[in-house]
Structures are given as structure tokens and as C-alpha cells.
N, C-alpha and C positions, 0 to 999 in steps of 0.2 A: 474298792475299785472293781468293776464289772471286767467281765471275761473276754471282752471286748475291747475293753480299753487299755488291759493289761499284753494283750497280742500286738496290740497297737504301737504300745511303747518298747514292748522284746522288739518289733518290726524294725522302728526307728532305732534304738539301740543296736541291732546289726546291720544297717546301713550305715550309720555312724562309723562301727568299727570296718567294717571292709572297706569304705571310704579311707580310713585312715592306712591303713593295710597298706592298702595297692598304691597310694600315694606318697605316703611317706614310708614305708618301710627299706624302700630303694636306694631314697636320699638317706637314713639312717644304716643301711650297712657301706656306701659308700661313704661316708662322712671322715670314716678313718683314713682309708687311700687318700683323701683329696687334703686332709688335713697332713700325713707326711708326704705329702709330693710340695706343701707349700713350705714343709721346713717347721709344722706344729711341734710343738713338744706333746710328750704322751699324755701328761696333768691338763695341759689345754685342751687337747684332744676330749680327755675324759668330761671336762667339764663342757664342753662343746656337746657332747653326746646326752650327758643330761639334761642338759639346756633345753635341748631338742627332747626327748623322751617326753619332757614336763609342758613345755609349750605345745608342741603342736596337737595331741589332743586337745588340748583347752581352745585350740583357735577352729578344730574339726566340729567341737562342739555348736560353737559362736557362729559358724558358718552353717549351720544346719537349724541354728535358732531364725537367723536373715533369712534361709530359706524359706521355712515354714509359715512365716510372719510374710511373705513377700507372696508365699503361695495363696494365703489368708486373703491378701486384699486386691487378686486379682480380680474376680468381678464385681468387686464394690465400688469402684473410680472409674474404671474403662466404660 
């Protein structure tokens, strides 16, 4: 892989994660408050929080793949 395309992909690898960051890291320290305000147990809670840890990178991923793939074909249709 050229030195170019390795910056390329460090690039998109830290817009991935600061995307994930500022977005989700919010709703994951909140997740505990909102879960004993509705009366969670601490086990659903915990299992709530990994839900989330495991998911939502994988959909930060998914959503930056549609991106890139949407950025691809905008001037070949329009």
C-alpha cells in the first residue's frame, strides 16, 4: 500500500472515530441515568451498554461505507 493511500485510510479511520465520539459517546454515558429513571435493573442496564458499545460502531462503520459509495456516484448519474 502506497504512502498515500495509507494516510488516506488513517484519515477516514479518524473521522470514523470522532464521528463516533461526539455522537455516540453522549448517549452511552447517559444510558445509565435514563435507564434507572425508567426503573432498569443494573444487569439490563449492563447489557444495554454493551448492546450499544458493540452496535453502534458497526452501524458508524456502515454509515461511512453509504457515504463514500454515494460520494463515488455523484457525478456519474447527475
Amino acid at each position: 500500500m502506497a504512502a498515500g493511500a495509507r494516510a488516506a485510510a488513517l484519515l477516514a479511520g479518524l473521522k470514523i472515530a470522532s464521528h463516533w465520539l461526539l455522537a455516540t459517546l453522549p448517549l452511552l454515558l447517559a444510558t445509565p441515568l435514563l435507564g434507572w429513571q425508567y426503573g432498569l435493573s443494573n444487569e439490563v442496564i449492563g447489557v444495554l451498554l454493551v448492546s450499544l458499545l458493540l452496535g453502534t460502531p458497526s452501524l458508524s462503520l456502515l454509515a461511512a461505507l453509504g457515504a463514500a459509495l454515494t460520494l463515488g456516484l455523484r457525478g456519474r448519474y447527475c
